[in-house]
Every structure is written in structure tokens, then in C-alpha cells.
N, CA, C and O of each residue as an XYZ file, in Angstrom:
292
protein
N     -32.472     23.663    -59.070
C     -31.384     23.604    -60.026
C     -31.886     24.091    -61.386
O     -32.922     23.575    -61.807
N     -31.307     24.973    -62.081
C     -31.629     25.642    -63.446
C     -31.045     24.957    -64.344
O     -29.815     24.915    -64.309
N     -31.891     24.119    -65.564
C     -31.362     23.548    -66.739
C     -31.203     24.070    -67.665
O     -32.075     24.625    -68.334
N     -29.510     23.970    -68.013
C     -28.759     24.339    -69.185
C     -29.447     24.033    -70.816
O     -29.048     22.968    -71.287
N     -30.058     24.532    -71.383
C     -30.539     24.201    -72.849
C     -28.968     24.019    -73.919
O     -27.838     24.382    -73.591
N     -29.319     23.450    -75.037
C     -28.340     23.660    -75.676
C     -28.517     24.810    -76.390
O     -27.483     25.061    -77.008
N     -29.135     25.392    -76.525
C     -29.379     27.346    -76.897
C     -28.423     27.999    -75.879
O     -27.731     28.931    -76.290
N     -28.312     27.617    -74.617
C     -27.322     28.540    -73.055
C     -26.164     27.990    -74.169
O     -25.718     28.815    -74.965
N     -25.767     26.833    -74.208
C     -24.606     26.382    -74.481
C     -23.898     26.791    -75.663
O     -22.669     26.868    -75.699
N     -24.805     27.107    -76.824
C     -23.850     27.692    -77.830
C     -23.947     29.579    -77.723
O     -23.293     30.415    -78.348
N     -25.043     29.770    -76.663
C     -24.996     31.176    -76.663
C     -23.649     31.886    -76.013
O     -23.114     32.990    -76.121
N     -23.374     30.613    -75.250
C     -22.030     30.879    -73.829
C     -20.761     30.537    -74.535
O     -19.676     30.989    -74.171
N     -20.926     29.649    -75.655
C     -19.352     29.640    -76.683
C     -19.381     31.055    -77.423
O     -18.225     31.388    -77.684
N     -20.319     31.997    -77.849
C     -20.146     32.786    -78.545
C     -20.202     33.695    -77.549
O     -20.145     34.687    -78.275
N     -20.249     34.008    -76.778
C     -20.306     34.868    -75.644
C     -18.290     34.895    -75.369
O     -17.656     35.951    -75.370
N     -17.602     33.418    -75.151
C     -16.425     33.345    -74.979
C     -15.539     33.530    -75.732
O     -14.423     33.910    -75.380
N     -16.087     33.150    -77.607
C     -15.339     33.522    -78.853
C     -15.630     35.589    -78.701
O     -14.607     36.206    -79.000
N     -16.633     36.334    -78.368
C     -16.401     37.452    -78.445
C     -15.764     38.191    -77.447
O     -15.567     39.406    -77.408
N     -15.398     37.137    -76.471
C     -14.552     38.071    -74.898
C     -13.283     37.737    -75.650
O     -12.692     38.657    -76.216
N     -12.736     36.303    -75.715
C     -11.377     36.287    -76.284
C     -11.219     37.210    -77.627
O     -10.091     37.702    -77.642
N     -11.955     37.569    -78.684
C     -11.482     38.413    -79.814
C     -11.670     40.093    -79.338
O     -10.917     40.920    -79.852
N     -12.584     40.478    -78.461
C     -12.044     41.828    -77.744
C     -10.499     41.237    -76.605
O      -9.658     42.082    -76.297
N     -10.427     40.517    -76.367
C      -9.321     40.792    -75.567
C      -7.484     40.959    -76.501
O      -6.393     41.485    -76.282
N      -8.195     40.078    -77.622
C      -6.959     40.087    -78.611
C      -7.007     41.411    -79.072
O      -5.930     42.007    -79.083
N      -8.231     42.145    -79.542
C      -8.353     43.651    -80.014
C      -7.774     44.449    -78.504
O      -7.080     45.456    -78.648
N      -7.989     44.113    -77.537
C      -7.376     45.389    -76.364
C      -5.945     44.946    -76.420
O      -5.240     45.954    -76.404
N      -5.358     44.053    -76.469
C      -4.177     43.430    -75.876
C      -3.068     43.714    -77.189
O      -1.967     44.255    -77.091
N      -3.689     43.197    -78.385
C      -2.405     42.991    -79.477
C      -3.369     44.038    -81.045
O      -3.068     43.860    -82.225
N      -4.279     44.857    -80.650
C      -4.849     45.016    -81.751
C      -5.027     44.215    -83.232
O      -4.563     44.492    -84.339
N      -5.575     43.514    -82.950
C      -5.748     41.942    -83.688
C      -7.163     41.163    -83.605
O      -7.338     39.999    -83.246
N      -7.955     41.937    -83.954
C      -9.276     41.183    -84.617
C      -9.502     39.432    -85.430
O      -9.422     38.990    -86.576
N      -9.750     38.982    -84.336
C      -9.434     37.805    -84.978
C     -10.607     37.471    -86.122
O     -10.243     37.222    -87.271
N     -12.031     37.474    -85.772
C     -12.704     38.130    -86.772
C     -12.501     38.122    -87.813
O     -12.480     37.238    -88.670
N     -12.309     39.283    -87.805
C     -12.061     40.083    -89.431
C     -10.928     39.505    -90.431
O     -10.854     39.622    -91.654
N      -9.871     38.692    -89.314
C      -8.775     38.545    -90.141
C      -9.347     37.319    -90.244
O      -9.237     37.123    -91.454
N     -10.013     36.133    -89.690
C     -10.801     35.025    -90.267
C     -11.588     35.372    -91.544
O     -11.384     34.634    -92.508
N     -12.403     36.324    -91.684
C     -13.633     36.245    -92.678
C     -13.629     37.562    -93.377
O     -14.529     38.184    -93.942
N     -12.025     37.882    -93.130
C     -11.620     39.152    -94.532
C     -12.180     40.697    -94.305
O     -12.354     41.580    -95.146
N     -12.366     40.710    -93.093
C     -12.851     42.505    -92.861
C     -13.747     42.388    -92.138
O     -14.633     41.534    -92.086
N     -13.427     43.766    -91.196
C     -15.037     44.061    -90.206
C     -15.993     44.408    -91.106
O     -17.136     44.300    -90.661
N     -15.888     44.842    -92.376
C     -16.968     45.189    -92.676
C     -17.936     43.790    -93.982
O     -18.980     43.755    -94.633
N     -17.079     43.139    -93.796
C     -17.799     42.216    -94.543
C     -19.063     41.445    -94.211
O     -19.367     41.459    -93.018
N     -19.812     40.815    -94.987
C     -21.188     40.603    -94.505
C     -20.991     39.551    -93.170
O     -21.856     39.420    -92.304
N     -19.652     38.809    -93.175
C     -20.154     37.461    -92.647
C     -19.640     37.728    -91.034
O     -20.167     37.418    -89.966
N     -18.072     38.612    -91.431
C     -18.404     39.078    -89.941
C     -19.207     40.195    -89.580
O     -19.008     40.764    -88.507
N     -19.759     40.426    -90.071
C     -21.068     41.469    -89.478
C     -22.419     40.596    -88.783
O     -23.176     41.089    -87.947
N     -22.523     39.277    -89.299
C     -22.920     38.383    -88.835
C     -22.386     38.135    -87.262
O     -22.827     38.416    -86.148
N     -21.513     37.637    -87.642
C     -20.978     36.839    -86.377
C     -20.532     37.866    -85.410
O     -20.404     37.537    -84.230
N     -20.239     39.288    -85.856
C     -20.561     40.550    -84.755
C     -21.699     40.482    -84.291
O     -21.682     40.465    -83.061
N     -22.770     40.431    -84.770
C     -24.265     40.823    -84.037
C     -24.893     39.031    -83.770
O     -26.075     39.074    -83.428
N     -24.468     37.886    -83.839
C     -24.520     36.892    -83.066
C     -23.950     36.893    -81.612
O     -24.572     36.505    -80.623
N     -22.731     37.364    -81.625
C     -22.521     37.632    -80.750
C     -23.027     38.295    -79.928
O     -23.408     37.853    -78.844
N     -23.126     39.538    -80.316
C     -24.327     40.444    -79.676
C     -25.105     40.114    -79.205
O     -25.307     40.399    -78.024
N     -25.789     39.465    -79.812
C     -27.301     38.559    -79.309
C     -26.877     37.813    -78.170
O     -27.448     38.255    -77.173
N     -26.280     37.073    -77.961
C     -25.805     36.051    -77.287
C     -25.417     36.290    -75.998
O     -25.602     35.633    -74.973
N     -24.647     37.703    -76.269
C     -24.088     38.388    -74.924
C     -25.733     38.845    -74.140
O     -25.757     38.622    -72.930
N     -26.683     39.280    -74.580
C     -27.859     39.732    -74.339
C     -28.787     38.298    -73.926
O     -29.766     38.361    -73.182
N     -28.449     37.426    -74.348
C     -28.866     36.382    -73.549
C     -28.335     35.638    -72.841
O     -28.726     34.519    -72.507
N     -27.475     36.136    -72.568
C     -26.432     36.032    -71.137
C     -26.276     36.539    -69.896
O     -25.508     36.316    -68.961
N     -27.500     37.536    -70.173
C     -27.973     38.339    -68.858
C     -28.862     37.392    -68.530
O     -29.006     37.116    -67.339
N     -29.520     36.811    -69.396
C     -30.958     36.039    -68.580
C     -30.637     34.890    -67.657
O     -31.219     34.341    -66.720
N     -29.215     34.701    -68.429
C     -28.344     33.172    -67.161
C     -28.002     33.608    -65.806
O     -27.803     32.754    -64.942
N     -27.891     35.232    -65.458
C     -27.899     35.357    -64.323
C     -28.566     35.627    -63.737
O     -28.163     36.147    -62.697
N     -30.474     35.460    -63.983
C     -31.022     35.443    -63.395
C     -32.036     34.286    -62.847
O     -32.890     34.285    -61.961
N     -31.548     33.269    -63.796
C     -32.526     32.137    -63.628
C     -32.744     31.395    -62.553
O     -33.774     30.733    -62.418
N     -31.841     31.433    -61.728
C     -32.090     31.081    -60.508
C     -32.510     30.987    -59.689
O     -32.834     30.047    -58.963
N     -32.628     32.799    -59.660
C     -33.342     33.493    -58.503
C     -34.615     33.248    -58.472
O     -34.944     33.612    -57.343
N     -35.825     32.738    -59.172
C     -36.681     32.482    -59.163
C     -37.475     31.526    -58.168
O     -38.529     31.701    -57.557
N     -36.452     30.284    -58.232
C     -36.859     29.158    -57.563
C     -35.790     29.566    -56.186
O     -35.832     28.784    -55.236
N     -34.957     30.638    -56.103
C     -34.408     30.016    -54.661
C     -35.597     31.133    -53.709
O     -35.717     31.213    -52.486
N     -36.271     31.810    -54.679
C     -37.022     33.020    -53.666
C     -38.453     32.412    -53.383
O     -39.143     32.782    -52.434
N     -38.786     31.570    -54.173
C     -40.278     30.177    -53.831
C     -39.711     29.561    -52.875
O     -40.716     28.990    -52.451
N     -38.957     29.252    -52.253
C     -38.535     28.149    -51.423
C     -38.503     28.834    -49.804
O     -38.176     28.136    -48.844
């Protein structure tokens, strides 16, 4: 069994805050973002763009953690 850190856990809320705000950008062109923290180009969502980022990138490593211990066994 692979244990959840609380690092997985807020990486996987920001992983879900950036699927739901691309889906509002494909669906209704509506950045939720930007219209929270006043522009894509402002510092803070430029932040919370590349948190996200990050996050999504350590969200690959959740699908592999597994495989480790089920291939020892």
C-alpha cells in the first residue's frame, strides 16, 4: 500500500483547482484565475500558474508509486 503525504494531498487539490479552471477556460472562456487575482499576467497568478505546474509534474510520480512494491512481491 503507497502512503499519501500531505505534500500528494495539496499537490492533488492544485492539480484539481487547475483541471477545473482549464475546463472553465475550454467550456465558457473564463479564467477563473485571473479574474480572482486581477490578470494572467499579474505576479500572483503567475504564481499560482506555475504551482500548479509543479504539482501537475508531481502527479506523474503518483502513478507510479506503486509499481515498485507490487513488482518485489
Amino acid at each position: 500500500m503507497t502512503r499519501v503525504t500531505g505534500w500528494d494531498k495539496l499537490a492533488l487539490a492544485l492539480i484539481i483547482i487547475g483541471a477545473l479552471n482549464w475546463g472553465l477556460i475550454g467550456f465558457f472562456r473564463f479564467d477563473l484565475v485571473a479574474a480572482i487575482f486581477g490578470g494572467q499576467l499579474t505576479a500572483i497568478s503567475r504564481i499560482v500558474y506555475a504551482l500548479v505546474g509543479l504539482c501537475g509534474l508531481w502527479g506523474i510520480t503518483l502513478l507510479f508509486r506503486g509499481r515498485k512494491e507490487v513488482a518485489a512481491h
